[in-house]
N, C-alpha and C positions, 0 to 999 in steps of 0.2 A: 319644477312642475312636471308631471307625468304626464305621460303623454292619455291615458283613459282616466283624467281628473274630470276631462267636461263630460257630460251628460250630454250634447250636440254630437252628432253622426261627423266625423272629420273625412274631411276631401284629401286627396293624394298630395297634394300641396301642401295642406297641412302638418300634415304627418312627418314630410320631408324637412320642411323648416325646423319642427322642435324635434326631431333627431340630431339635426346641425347643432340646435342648439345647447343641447344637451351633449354633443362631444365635444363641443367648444368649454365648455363648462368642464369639464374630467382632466383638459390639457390643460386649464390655467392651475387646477389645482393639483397635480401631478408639477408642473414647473413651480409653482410656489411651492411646495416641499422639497424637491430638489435645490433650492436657492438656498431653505434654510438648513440643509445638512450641511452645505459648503460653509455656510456662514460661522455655522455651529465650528466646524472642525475648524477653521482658520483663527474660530478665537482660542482653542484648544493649544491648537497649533504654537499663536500669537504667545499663549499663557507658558506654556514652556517655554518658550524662546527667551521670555522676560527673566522667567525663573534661572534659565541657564547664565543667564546675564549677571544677574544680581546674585547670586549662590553660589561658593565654592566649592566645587570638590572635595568631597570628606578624606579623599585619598593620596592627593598633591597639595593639597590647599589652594587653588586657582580657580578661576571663576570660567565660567565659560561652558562647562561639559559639569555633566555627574558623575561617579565614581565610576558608576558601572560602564563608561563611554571611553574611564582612561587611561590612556598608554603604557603609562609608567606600571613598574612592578607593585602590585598591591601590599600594603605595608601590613604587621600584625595585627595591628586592632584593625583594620578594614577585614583582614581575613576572619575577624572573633568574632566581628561586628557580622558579618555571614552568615557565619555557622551558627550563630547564637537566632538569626532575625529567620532563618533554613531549619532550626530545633521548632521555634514559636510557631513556627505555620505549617506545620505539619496539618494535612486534613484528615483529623483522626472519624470522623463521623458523617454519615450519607442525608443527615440530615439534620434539620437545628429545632424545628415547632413540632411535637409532638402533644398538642391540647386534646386530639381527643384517644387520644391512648390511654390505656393504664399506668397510671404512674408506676405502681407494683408488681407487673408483670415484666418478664425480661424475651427482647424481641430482638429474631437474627440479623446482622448489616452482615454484606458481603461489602463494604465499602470501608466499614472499621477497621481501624489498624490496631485497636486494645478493644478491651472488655470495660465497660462505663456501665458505674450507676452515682445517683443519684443520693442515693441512701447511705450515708455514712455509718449507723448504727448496727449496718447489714455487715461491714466489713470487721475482720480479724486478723490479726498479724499486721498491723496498719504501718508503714512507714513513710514518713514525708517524699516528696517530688520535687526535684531539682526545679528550676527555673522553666516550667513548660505550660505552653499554652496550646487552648483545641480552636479549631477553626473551623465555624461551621459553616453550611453551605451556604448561607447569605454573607458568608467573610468576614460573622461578628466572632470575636475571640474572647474564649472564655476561659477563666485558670482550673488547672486540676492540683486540686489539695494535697491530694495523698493516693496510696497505694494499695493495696490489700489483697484479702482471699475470703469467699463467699461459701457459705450453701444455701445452694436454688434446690425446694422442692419441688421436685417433677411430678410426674404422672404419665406413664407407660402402658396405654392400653386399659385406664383405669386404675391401673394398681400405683399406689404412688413408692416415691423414691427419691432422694437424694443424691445432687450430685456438686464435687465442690471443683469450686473453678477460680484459679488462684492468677495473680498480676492484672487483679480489677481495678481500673481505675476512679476515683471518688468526683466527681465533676457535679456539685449544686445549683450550677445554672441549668442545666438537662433536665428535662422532663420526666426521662424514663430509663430504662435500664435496656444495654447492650450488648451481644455475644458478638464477638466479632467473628465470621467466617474462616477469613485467614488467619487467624489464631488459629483457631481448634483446628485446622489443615496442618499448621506447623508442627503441632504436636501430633501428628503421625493419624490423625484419627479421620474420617471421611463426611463428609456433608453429601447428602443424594435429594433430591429437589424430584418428586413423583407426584406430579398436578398440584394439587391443594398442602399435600404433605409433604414434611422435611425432616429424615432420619438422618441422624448423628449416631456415627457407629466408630466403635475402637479398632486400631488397626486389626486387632483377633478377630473381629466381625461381628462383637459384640454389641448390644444396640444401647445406646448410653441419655436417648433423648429425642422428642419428636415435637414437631412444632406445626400449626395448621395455618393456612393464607386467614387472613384479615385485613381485606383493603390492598391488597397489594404487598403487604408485610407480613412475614414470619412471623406469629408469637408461639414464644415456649407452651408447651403444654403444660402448665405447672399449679402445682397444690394454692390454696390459697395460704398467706401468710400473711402473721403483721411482726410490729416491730419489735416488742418485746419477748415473742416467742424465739422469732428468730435469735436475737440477742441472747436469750436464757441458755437457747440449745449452742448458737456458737463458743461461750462461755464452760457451758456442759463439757463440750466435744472438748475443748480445749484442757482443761483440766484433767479431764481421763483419760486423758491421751500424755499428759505431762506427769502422771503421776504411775503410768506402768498400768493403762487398762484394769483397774480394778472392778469388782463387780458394784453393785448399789448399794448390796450392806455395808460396804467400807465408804462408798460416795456420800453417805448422808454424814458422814462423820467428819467433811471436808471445812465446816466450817466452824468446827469446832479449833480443829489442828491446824489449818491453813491459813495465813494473812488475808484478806482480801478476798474469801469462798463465803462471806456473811450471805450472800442473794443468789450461791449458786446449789441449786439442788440436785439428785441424782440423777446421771445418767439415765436418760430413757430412749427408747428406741435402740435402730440395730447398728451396733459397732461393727461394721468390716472386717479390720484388722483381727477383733475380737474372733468374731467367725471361723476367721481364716488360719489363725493362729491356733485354735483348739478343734479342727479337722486332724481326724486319726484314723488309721486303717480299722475296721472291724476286726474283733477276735476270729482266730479258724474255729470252725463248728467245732464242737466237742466230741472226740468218736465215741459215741457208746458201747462200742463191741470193745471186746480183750479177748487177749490168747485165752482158748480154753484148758490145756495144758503148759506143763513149761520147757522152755527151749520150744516153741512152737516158731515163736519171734522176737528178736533177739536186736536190739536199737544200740547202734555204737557212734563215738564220734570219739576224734581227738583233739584236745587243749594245749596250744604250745607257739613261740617257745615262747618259755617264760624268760625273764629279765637276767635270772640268777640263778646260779645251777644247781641239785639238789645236792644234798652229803654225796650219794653216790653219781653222781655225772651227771641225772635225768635232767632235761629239759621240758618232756614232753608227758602227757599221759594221757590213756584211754581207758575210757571208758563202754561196759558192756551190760546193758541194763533189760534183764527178762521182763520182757511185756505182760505176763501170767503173773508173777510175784511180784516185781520192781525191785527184785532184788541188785545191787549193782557189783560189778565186779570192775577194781580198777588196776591197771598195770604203767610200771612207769617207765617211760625211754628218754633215749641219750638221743637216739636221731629218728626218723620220718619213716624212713624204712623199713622199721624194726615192727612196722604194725602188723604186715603179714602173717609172722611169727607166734606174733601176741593172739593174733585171732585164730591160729591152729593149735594153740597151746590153750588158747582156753576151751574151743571146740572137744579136743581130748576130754581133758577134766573135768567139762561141766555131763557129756554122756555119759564117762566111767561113773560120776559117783550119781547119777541120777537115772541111768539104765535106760536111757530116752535118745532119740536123734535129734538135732539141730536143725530147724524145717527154714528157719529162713533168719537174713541178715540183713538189716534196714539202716543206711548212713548218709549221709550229706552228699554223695557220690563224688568225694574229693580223689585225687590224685592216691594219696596211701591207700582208699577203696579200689579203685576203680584202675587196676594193672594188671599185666598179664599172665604173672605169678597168680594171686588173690583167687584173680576168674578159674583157671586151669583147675586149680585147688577145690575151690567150691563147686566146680562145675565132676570134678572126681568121685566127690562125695554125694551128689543128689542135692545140695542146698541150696 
């Protein structure tokens, strides 16, 4: 009863009486709770005590104690019997009920020790799971089927994208689909948590994935998808990636030629590797200009050594090719050195019978160009 239940003006007396008695009231049932925690724990208590009684040691065979209580050396199977019951209880995941989540979206655990979905259909490269079981956080234990490798369409700022994420575990009692943190950290790459957002970047600094708060949980930012797309395109990827990247012309012809390519159609979207593999340097500009006369400029290089020697000794030869005609002039040698020679012997010949000066010499700037002979030489002449 409260003490401003009556509608009557209470006197000081009053007041004091049902304050008594109202703390009289708070300590019986403070003590009656107290009695029943003891009571509780003593049958607790009582119940192992019965149990140690009646129950032998899986490790001695003796009654009295539990394995884990006894003295003697632990025998093999009590030790398999560990490891095997230390495999099973692994707490692979930070949480067990996910009802009002997406089933089809994939959300970050910094408490996961694998990558879990739900989606068997989603996976590729699949191979069975030894003897393991996930433990969720209410202690119910659930089996993981098998193994695999995924792609999650993302969305980066809007633009979507592709990324695959490989040793995902298949678990069909789970709700919804899992990245686990300490993965993606193992693999060298960085998790950055900035208020509401969550960048996934590769060790290079490259940004590979971003995820926004929901309730307290990460969800991927990612493309919408269903199961047969996904399915078509992991199938796609797989194929064109087993058969040497071919383009779509030759993909549509895969079910003709291939066992088992009846339901798979041609690659579409952007292949990586693809990309990556047919990046090439740009051609140099084209120079429009040419010598306006000849011997103006004068392009040389040497070829050498070759394998096998010529009838006469040569190993080597050079070439001197007028930038005005394209005409070439080619001389053959035995050694390296001998280029000096060759480029003063032709300097001669090509002036006498063309009544002209040698205005310049254009080469790879290799060691037979580029010595103190050659310089002295050309620099005598004005070239």
């Amino acid at each position: 009863m409260g003490i401003t239940s009556s509608d009557k003006p209470l006197s000081g007396d009053e007041i004091k009486t049902k304050l008594l008695l109202e703390y009289s009231m708070k300590n019986d049932n403070v003590k009656k709770t107290r009695d029943d925690n003891v009571a509780m724990a003593s049958k607790f208590q009582n119940r192992n005590a019965r149990a140690q009684k009646t129950k032998n040691c899986f490790n001695c065979n003796k009654p009295g104690h539990f394995s884990r209580d006894c003295r003697l050396p632990k025998t093999d199977a009590t030790i398999r019997a560990e490891q095997k019951r230390k495999q099973q209880e692994k707490a692979f995941l930070a949480f067990s009920t996910a009802h009002a989540m997406d089933p089809d979206a994939w959300y970050l655990d910094s408490c996961a020790s694998a990558h879990f979905t739900h989606r068997e259909d989603w996976l590729d490269n699949v191979s069975s799971t030894s003897d393991s079981k996930i433990v969720l956080a209410d202690n119910t234990k659930i089996e993981s089927k098998s193994i695999g490798s995924t792609l999650i369409p993302i969305q980066i700022d809007n633009k979507p994208d592709f990324i695959k994420v490989h040793n995902v575990v298949y678990a069909p009692e789970i709700s919804t689909n899992l990245l686990s943190v300490s993965k993606i950290i193992k693999k060298g790459h960085t998790v950055e948590f900035k208020g509401s957002r969550c960048e996934i970047k590769s060790k290079y600094g490259d940004l590979l994935a971003t995820a926004h708060d929901h309730g307290g949980i990460y969800k991927l930012d990612s493309a919408e998808q269903s199961a047969n797309i996904t399915t078509t395109s992991h199938a796609s990827e797989l194929w064109h990636r087993r058969v040497g990247h071919p383009g779509n012309s030759i993909a549509v012809h895969f079910k003709e030629a291939v066992t088992g390519c009846n339901s798979v159609p041609a690659t579409e979207g952007t292949c990586v590797p693809c990309l990556q593999g047919k990046h090439h340097r740009g051609p140099f500009p084209k120079d429009g200009k040419r010598a306006e006369n000849l011997l103006d400029l004068i392009h040389s290089d040497l070829c050498g050594p070759m394998e096998n020697d010529s009838l006469g000794g040569s190993r080597y030869f050079l070439t001197l090719i007028d930038d005005h005609s394209k005409k070439i002039h080619v001389y053959f040698l035995r050694h390296k050195n001998e280029v000096s020679k060759c480029i003063k012997d032709f300097k001669i010949f090509a002036e006498n019978q063309l009544e002209r000066k040698m205005k310049a010499l254009r080469s790879d700037n290799g060691k037979e160009y580029v010595n103190n002979e050659l310089k002295a030489y050309l620099e005598s002449t004005g070239d």
